[in-house]
Backbone bond lengths (Angstrom), bond angles and torsions (degrees), N, CA, C in turn:
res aa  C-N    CA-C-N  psi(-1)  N-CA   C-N-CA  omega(-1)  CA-C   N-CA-C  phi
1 X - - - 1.438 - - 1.522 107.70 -
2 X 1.260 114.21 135.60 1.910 116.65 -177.29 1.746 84.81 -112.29
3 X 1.659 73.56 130.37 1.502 117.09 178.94 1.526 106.16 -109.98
4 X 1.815 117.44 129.95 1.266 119.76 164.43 1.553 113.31 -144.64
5 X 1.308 101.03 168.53 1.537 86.88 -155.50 1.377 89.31 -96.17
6 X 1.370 120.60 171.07 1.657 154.49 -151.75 1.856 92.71 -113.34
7 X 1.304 116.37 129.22 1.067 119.56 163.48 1.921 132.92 -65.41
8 X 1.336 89.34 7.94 1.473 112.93 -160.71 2.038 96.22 -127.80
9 X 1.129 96.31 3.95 1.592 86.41 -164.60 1.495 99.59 -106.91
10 X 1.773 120.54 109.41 1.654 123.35 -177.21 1.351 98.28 -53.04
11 X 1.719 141.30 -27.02 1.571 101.45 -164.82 1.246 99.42 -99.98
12 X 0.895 129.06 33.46 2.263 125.18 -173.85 1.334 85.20 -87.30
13 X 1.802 108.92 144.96 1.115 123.41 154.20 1.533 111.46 -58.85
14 X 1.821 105.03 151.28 0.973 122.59 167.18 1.689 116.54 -118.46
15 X 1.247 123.04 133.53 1.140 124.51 162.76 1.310 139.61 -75.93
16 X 1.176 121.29 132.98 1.646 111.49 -146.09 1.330 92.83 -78.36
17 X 1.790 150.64 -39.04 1.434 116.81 170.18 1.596 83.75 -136.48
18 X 1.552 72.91 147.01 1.827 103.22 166.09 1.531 114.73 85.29
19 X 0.760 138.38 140.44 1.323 148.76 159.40 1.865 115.90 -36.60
20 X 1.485 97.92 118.72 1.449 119.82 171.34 1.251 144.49 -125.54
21 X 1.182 125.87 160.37 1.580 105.01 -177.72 1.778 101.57 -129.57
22 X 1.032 132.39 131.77 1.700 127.78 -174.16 2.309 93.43 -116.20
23 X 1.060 90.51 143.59 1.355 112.67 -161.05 1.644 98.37 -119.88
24 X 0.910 129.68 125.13 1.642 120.72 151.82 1.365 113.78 -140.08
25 X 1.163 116.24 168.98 1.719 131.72 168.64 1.187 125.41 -143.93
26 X 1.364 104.72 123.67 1.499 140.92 -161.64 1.967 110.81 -115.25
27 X 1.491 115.13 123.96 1.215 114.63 -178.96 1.446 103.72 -107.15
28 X 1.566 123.06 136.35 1.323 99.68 150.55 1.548 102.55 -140.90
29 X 1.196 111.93 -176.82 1.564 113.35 -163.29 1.587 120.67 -82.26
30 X 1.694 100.08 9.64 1.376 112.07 166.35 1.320 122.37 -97.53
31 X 1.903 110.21 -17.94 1.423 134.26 174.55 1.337 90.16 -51.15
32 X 1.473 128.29 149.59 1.447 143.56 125.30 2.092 117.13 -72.64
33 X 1.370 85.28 138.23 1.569 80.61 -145.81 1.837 91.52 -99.68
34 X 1.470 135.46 130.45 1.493 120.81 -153.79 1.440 101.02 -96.83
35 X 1.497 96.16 160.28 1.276 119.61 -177.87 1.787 121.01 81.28
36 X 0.891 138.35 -170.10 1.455 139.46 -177.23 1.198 126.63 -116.01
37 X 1.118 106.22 141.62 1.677 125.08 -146.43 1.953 113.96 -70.69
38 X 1.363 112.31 72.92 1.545 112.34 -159.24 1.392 95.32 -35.82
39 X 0.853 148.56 -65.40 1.866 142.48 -149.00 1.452 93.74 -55.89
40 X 1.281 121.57 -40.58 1.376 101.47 -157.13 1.694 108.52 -102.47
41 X 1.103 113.94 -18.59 1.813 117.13 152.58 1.394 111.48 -50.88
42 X 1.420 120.38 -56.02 1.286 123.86 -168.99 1.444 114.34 -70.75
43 X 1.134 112.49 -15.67 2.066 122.92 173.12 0.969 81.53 -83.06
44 X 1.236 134.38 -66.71 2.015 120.49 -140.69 1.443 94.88 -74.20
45 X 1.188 140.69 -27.39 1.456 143.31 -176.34 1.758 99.98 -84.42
46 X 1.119 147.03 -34.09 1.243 130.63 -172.42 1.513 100.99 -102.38
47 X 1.447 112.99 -32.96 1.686 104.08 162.02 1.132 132.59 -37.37
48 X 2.016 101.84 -51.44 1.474 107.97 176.21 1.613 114.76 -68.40
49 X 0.931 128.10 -19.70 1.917 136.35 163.38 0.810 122.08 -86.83
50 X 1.570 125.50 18.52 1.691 118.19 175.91 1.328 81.07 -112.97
51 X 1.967 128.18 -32.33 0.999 126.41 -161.41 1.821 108.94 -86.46
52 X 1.136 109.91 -2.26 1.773 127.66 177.79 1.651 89.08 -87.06
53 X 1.213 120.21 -52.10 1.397 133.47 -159.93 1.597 97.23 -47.33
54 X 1.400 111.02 -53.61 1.507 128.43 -162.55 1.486 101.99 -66.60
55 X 1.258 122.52 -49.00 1.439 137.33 -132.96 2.334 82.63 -103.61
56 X 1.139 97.26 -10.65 1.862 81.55 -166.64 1.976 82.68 -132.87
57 X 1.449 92.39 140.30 1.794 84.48 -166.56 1.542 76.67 -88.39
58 X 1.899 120.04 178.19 0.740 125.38 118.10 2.335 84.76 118.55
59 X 1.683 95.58 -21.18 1.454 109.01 -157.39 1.619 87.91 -77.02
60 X 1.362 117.37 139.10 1.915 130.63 176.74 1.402 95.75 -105.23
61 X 1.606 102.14 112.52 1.597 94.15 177.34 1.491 105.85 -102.41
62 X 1.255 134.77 -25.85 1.548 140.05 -175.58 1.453 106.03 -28.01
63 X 1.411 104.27 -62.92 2.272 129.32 -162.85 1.811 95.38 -58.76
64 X 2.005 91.97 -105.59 1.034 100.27 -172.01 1.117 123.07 -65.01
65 X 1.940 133.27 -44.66 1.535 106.06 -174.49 1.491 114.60 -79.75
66 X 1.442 133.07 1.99 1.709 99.49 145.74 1.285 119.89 -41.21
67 X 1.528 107.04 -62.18 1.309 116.86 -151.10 1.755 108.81 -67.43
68 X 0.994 103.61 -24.46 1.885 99.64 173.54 1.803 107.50 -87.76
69 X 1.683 110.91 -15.73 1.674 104.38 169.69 1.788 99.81 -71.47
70 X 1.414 121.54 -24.72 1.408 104.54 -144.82 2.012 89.71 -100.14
71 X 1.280 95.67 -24.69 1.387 117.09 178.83 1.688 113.72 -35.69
72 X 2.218 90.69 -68.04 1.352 118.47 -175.87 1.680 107.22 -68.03
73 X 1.048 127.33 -31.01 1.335 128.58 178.50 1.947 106.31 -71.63
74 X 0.977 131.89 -34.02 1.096 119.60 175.42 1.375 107.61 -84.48
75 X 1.456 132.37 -26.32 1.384 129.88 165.81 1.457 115.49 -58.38
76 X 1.643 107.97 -30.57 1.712 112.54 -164.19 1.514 85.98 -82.55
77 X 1.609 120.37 -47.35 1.622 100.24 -172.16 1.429 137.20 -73.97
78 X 1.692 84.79 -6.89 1.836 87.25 163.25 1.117 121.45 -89.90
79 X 1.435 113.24 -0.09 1.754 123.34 -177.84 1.774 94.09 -66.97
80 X 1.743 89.96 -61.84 1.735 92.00 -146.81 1.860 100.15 -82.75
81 X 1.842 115.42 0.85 1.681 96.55 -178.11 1.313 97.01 -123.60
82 X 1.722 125.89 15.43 1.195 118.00 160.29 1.724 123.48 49.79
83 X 1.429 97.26 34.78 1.449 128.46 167.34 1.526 128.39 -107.53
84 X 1.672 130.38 122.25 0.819 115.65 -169.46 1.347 143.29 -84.11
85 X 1.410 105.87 -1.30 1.534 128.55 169.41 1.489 110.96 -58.81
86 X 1.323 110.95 -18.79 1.832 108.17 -176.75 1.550 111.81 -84.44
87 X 1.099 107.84 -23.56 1.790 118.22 -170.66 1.587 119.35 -70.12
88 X 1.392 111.12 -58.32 1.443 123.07 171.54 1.894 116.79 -42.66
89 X 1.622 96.20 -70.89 1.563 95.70 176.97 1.670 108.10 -77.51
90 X 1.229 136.61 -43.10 1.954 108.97 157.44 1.875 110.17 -22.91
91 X 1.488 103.98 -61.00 1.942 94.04 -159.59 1.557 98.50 -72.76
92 X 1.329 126.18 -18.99 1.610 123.50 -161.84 1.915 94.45 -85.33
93 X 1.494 109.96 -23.16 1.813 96.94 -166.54 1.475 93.68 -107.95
94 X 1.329 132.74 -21.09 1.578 141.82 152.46 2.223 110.85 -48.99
95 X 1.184 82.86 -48.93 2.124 81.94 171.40 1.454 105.39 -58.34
96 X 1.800 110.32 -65.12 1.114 115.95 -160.98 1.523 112.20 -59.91
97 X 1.427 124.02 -36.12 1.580 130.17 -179.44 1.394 130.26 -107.07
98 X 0.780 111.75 -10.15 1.642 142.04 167.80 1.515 112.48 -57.26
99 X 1.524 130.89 -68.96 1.317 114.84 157.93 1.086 129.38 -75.68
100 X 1.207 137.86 35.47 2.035 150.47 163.14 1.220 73.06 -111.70
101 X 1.503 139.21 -66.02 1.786 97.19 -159.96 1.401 140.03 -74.94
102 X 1.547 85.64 -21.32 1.550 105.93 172.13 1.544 125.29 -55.66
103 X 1.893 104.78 -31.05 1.016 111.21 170.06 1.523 120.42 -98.70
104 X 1.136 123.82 -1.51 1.248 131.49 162.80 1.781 118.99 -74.21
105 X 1.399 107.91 -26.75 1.138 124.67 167.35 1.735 117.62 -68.64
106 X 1.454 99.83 -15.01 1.964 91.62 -149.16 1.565 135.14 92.45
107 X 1.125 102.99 5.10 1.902 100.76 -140.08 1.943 71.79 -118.22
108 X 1.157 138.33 -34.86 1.333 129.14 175.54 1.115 114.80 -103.24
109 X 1.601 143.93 158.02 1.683 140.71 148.54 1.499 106.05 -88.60
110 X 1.042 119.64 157.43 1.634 133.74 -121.18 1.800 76.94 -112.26
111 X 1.359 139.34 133.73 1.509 124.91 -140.07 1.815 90.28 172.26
112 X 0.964 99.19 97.58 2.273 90.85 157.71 1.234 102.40 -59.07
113 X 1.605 93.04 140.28 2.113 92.52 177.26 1.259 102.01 131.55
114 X 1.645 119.13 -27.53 1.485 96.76 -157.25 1.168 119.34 -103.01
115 X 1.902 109.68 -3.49 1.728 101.63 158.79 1.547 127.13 -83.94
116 X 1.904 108.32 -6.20 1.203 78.98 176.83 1.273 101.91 -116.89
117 X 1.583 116.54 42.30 1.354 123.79 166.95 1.687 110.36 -89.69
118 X 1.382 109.14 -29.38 1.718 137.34 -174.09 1.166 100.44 -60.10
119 X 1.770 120.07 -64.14 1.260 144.43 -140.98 1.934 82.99 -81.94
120 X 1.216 119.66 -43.87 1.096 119.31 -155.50 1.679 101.20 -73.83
121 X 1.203 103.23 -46.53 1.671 110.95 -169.32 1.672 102.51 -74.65
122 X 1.302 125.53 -39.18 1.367 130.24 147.94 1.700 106.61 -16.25
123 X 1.776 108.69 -76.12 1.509 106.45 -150.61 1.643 100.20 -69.56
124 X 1.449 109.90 -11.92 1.512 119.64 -174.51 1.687 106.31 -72.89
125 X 1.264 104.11 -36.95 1.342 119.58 -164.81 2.069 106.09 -74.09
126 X 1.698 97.72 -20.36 1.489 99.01 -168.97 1.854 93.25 -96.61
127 X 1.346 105.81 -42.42 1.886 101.69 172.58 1.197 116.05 -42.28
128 X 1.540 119.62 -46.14 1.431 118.46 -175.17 1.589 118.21 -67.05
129 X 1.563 88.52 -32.13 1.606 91.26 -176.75 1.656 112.74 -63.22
130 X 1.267 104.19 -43.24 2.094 132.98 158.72 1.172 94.55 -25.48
131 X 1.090 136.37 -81.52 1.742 163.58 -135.03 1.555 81.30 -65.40
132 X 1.656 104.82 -77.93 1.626 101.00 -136.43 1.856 105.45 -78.56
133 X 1.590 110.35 -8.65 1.366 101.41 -170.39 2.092 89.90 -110.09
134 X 1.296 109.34 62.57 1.440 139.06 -174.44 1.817 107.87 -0.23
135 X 1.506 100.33 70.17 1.223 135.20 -173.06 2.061 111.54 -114.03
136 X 1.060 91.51 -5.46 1.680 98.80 178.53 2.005 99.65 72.04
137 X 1.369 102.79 171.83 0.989 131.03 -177.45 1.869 99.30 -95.96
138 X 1.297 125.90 127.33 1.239 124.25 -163.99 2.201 110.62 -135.71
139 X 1.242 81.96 -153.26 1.944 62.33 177.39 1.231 122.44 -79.05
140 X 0.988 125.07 -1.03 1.755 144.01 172.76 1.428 118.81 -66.68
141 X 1.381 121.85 -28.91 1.395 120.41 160.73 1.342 122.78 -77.61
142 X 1.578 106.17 -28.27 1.316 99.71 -176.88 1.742 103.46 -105.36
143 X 0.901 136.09 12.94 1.990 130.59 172.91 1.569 93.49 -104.52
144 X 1.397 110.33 -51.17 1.523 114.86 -168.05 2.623 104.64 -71.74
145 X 1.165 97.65 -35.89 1.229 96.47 154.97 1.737 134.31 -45.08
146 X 1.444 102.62 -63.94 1.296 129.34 -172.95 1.988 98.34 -75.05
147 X 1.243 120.50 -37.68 1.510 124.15 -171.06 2.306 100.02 -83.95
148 X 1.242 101.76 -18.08 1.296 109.49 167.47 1.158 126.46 -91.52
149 X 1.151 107.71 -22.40 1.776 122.70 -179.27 1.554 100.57 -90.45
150 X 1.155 136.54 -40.90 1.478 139.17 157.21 1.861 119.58 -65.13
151 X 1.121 123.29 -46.75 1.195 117.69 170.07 1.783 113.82 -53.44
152 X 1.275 124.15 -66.15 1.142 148.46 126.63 1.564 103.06 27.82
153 X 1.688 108.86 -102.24 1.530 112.99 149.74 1.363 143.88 8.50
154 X 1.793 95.73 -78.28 1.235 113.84 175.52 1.491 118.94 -60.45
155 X 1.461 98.98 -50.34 1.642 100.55 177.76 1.303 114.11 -68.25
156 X 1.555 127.19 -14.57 1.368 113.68 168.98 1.339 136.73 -83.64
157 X 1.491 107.32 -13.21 1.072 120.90 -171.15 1.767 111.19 -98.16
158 X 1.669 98.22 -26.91 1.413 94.03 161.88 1.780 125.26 -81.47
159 X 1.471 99.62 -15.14 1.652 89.76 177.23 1.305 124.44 -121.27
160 X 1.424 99.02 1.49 1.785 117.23 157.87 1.383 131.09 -111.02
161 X 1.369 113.68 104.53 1.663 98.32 -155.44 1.879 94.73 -91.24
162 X 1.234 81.91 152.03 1.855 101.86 -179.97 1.315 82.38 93.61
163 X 1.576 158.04 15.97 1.425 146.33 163.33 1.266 117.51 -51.42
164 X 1.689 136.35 121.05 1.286 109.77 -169.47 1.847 105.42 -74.09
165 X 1.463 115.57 171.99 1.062 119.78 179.48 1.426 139.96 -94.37
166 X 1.062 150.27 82.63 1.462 162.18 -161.54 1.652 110.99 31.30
167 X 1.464 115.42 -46.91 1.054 138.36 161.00 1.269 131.79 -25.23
168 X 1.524 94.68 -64.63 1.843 114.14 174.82 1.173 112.18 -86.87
169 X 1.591 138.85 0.29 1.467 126.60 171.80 1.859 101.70 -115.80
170 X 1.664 118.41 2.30 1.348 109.03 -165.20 2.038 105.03 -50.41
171 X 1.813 91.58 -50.40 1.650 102.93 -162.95 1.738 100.71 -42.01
172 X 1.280 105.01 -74.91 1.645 113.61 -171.95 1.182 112.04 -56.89
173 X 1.363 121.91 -32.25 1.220 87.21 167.01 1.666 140.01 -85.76
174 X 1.597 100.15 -8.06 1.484 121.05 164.89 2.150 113.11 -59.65
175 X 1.733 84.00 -38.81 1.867 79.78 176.98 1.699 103.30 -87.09
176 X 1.066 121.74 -6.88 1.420 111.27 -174.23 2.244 99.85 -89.22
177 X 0.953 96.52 -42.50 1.652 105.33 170.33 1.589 119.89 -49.84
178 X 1.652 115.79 -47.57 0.751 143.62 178.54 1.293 133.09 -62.45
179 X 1.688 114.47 -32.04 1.144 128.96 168.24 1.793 96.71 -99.73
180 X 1.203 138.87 -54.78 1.453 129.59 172.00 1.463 107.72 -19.43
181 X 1.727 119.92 -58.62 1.286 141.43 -164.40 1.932 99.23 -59.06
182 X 1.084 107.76 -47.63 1.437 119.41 175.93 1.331 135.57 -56.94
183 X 1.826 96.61 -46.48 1.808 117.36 166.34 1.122 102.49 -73.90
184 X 1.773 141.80 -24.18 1.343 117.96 -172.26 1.200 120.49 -114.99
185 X 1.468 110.34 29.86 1.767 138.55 -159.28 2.036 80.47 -119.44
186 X 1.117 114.67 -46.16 1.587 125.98 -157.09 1.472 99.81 -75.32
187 X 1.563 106.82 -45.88 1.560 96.89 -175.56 1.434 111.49 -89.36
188 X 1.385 121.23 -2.55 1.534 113.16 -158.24 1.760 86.19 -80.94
189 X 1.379 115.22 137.28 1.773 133.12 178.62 1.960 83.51 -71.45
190 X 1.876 87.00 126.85 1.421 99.44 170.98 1.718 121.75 -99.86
């Protein structure tokens, strides 16, 4: 609970010149304490994947689904405390574990490419968020662009054969980015 003192209150410190404000924080076991309780997000999230683990033969829960329980819990606590320290490491342990589960699931083919296809669509996923709550476009469109356009690649070329190779689509797709970047610079109200 943040405590400040009352301009009316005889025991508040006073500062000997100029105007101040003194801040403290005090817990007690009647306080409600904010935001959500990581230990216990992160059980109910690896509980429910030990309990996927059981129910799907063949599923490794130790690796990747920690890492997508511990992933989603820092994504969920930046949802509900609207802090930005939760966002970065959620998309950075979601890249890294996210395709092992996907492919542990079935739901991906087993392919280099697909964490830093994750990581990439991740940093894409935080620009846009930039963009629309009129925060500008920042380095996140362009690392998370370029880390999607290479992940991307890789996985195509390993699971599509005759795929062209990163190489032969860099130009066009640099002028196709480039002019997008231009049309949505033109319409955005200045």
């Amino acid at each position: 609970m943040s405590e400040s003192f009352q301009p009316d209150d005889p025991n508040r410190y006073r500062p000997r010149s100029g105007a101040g404000v003194v801040r403290g924080w005090t817990w007690s076991r009647s306080d409600r304490r904010p935001g959500l309780p990581w230990i216990g997000l992160v059980l109910v999230l690896f509980g429910g994947l030990l309990l996927l683990g059981e129910l799907l033969p063949g599923f490794h829960v130790a690796g990747p689904a920690l890492g997508v329980a511990v992933g989603l819990a820092f994504l969920i606590a930046w949802v509900t405390n609207r802090g930005r320290w939760g966002l970065y490491p959620g998309i950075f342990v979601l890249a890294i574990s996210g395709p092992g589960f996907l492919i542990d699931l079935g739901v991906l083919r087993d392919a280099p490419g697909w964490t830093v296809l994750f990581l990439g669509l991740g940093l894409l996923l935080v620009a846009i968020a930039r963009w629309a709550g009129h925060g500008g476009v920042g380095w996140q469109a362009l690392l998370g662009g370029l880390l999607a356009l290479s992940g991307g690649a890789d996985i195509a070329s390993a699971l599509v054969p005759g795929a062209p190779g990163l190489d032969v689509v860099v130009f066009p797709l640099l002028l196709l980015s480039l002019g997008l970047l231009i049309l949505v610079r033109s319409v955005r109200p200045r």
